[in-house]
Legacy VTK file of the C-alpha trace (Angstrom):
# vtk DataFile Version 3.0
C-alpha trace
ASCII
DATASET POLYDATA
POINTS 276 float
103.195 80.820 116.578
102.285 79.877 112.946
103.821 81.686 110.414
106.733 82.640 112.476
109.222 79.821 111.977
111.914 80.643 109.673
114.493 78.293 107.810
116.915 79.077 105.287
120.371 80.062 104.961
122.214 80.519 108.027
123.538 84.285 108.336
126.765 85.623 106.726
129.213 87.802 108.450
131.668 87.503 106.479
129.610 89.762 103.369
127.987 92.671 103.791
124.036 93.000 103.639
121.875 95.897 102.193
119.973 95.941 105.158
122.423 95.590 107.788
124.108 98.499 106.145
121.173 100.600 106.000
120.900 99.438 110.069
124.163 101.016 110.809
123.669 103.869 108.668
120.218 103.968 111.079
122.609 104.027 114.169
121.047 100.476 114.665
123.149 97.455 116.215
122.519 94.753 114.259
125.323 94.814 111.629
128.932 93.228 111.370
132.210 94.899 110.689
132.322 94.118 106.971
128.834 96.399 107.117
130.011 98.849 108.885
133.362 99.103 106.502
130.690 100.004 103.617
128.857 102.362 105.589
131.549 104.029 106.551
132.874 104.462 103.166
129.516 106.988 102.970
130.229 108.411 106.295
133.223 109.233 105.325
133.865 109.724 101.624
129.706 111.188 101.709
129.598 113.162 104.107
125.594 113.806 104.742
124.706 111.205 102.824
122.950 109.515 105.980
120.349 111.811 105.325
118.904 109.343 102.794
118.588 106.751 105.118
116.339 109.529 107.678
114.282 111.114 104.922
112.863 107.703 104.127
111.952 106.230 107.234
110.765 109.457 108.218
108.467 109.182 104.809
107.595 106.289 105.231
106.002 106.404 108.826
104.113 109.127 107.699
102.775 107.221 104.562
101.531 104.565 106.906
99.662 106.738 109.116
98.268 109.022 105.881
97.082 105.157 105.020
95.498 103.598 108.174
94.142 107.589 109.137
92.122 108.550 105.759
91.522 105.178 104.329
89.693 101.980 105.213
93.077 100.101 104.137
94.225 97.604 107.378
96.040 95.457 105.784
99.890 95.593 104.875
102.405 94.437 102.301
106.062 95.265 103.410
108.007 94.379 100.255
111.989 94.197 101.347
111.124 94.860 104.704
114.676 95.186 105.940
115.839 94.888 109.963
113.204 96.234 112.217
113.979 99.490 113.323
111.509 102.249 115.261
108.239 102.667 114.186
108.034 99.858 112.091
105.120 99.420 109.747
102.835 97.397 112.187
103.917 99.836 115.177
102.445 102.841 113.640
99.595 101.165 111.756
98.353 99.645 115.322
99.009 102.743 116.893
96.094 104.324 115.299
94.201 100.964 113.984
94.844 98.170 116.604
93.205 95.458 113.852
95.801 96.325 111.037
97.608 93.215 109.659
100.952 93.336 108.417
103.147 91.014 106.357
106.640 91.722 106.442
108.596 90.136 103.148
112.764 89.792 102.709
115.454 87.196 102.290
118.196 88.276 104.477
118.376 85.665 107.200
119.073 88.246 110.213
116.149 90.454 108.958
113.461 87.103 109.351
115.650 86.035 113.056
115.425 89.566 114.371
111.690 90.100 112.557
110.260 87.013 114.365
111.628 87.570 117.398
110.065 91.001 117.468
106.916 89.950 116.196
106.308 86.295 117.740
103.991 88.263 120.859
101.776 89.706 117.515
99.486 87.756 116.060
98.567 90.514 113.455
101.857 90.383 111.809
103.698 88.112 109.736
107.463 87.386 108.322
107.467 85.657 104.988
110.755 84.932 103.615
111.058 85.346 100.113
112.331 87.415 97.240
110.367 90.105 95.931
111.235 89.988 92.544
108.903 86.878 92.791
106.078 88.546 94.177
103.956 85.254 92.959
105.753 83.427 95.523
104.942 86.063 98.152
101.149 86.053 97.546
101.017 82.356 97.138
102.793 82.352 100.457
100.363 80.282 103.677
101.553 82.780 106.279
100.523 85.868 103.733
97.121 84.042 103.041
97.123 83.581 106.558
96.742 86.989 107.328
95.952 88.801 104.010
92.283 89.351 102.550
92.767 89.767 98.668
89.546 90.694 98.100
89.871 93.638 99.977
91.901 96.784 99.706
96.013 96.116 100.329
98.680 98.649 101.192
101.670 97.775 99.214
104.715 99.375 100.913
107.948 99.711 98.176
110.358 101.195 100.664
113.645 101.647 98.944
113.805 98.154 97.474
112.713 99.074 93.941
116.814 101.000 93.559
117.739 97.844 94.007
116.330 95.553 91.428
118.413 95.979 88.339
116.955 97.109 84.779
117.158 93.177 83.662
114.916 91.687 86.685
111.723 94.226 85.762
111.492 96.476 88.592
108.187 97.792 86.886
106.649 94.002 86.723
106.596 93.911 90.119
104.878 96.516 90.812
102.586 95.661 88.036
101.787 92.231 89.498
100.980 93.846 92.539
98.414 96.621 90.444
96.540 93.267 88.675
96.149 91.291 92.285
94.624 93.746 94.510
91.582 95.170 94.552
90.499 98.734 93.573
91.015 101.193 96.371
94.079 99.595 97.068
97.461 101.873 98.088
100.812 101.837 96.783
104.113 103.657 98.655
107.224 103.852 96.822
110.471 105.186 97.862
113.217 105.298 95.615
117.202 106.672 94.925
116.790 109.889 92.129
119.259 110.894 89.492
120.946 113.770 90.512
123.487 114.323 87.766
126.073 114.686 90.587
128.971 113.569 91.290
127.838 112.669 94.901
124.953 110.548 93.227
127.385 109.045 90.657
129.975 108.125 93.694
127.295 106.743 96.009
126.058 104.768 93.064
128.992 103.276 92.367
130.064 101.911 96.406
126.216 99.797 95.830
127.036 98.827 92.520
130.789 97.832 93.810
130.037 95.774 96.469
126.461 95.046 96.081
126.310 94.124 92.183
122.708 96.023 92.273
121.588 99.653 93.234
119.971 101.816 90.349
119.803 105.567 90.478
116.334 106.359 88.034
115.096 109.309 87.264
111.651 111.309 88.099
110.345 109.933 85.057
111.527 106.602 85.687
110.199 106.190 89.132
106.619 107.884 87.965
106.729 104.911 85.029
107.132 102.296 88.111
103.673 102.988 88.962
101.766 103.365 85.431
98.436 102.021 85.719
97.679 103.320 88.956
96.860 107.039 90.231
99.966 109.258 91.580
98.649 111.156 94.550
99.636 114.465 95.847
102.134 115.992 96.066
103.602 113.316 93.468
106.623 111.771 93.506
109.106 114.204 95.316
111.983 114.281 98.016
110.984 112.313 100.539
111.019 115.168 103.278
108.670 117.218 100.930
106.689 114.152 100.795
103.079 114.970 102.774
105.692 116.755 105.367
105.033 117.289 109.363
104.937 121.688 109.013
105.030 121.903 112.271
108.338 120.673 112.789
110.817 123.128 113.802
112.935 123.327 110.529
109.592 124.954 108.919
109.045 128.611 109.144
106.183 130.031 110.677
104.445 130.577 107.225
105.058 127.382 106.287
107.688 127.701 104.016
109.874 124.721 102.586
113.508 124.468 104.435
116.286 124.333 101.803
116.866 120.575 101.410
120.735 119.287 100.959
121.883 117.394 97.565
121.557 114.079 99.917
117.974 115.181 100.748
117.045 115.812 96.861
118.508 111.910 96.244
115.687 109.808 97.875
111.934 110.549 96.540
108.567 109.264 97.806
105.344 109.245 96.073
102.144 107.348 97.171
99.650 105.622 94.454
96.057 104.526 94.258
94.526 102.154 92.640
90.818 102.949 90.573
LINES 1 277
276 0 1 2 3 4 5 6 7 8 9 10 11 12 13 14 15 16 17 18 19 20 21 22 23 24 25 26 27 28 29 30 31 32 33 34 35 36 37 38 39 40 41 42 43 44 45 46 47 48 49 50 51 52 53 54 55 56 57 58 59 60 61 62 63 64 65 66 67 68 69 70 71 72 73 74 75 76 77 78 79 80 81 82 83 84 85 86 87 88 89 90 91 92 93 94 95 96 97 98 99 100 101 102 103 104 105 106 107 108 109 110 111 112 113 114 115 116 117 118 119 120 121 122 123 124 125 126 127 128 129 130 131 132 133 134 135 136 137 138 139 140 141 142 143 144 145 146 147 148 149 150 151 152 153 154 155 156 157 158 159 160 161 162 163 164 165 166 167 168 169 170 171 172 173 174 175 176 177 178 179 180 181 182 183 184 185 186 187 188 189 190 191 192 193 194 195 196 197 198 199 200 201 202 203 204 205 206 207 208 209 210 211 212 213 214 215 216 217 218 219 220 221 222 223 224 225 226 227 228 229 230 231 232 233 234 235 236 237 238 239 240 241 242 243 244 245 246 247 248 249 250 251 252 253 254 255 256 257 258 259 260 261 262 263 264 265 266 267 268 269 270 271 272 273 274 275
């Protein structure tokens, strides 16, 4: 299928990946030992911290559907896409908007093998491989002009990628490329790791900055400056599982009252953006 072919490095086992970490921290299988030694280090040295890894996914499925349910919006940016996983972007766009179009974007080699072999039966969906701190290269991208209409509105998903681009390589620029090349109407979701003036936060900051060389803790006013030029929506940016919440999941009271969220549950916040 064109578009789906990917070359590039070949995968290393040897070094741990953000994403393959993240995969085990999922419960997922598609990680190596040296990923699952990091991982560990938070199941066992962070105990609850996993609940970062549930609070956004959980966030972010329901950003998709608040997308592809009260907007026109059917078309999909997935910026640092990471290893497919349930309810992936395209699976829960297409569940309520068949036509949705999706193009997933990362540079770990297992994330585009495992991404293409999910995908190669969907010809709505794409894997580009590149690095989004050069989102010029992503747009400029065939298989994304394959699939993507910039003269319509675009979704622009942020999932917890943006903790992850140091201070030095502009986190904000990104997203401000992204603001000056779509159209008006189009959406922005953001997830990101919050100050929490902890020492869990400082500790779990440390292990990505340790083995990683990346992974930056910002605070609220930090990740609200991410997204100047464009409109915050409600609620804002808050802990993911306040974010635009299911209330009638069990763990709300009957009159809809908040549950108590853990200091792991405070450390991960969501917000989604518009823009005018």
């Amino acid at each position: 299928m064109d578009g789906m072919t990917v070359e590039g490095p070949s995968i290393d086992s040897t070094r741990p990946s953000i994403a393959r970490v993240y995969d085990y921290l999922l419960g997922g299988k598609d990680n190596y030992a040296v990923d699952r030694e990091v991982g560990d280090v938070f199941l066992r040295d962070l105990p609850g911290s996993v609940a970062i890894a549930f609070a956004n996914r959980a966030a972010l499925t329901r950003a998709i559907q608040q997308i592809v349910t009260t907007t026109a919006i059917r078309q999909f940016i997935d910026l640092g896409s990471g290893l497919p996983t349930a309810d992936n972007v395209h699976q829960v766009a297409q569940r309520h908007a068949p036509e949705s179009r999706i193009v997933y974007v990362d540079n770990d080699p297992q994330v585009l093998v495992h991404g293409c072999a999910l995908l190669e039966q969907n010809d709505r969906t794409r894997v580009v491989r590149a690095d989004v701190r050069d989102p010029e290269d992503v747009r400029a991208h065939p298989a994304t002009r394959e699939l993507i209409d910039f003269d319509r509105p675009v979704a622009v998903v942020l999932s917890a990628i943006l903790h992850h681009v140091n201070d030095e390589e502009d986190p904000a620029g990104i997203v401000r490329y992204w603001r000056d090349h779509v159209p008006s109407g189009s959406h922005f979701f953001v997830s990101h790791f919050r100050s929490g003036d902890n020492p869990e936060t400082a500790e779990a900051e440390r292990v990505l900055q340790r083995t990683f060389g990346r992974g930056r803790w910002r605070t609220d006013e930090e990740i609200a400056s991410l997204l100047d030029g464009l409109e915050i929506l409600d609620p804002g940016i808050v802990p993911a599982p306040l974010w635009r919440p299911d209330t009638t999941a069990n763990r709300w009271s009957a009159d809809g009252a908040q549950p108590e969220l853990s200091v792991w549950q405070h450390l991960i916040v969501a917000g989604l953006a518009r823009k005018a």
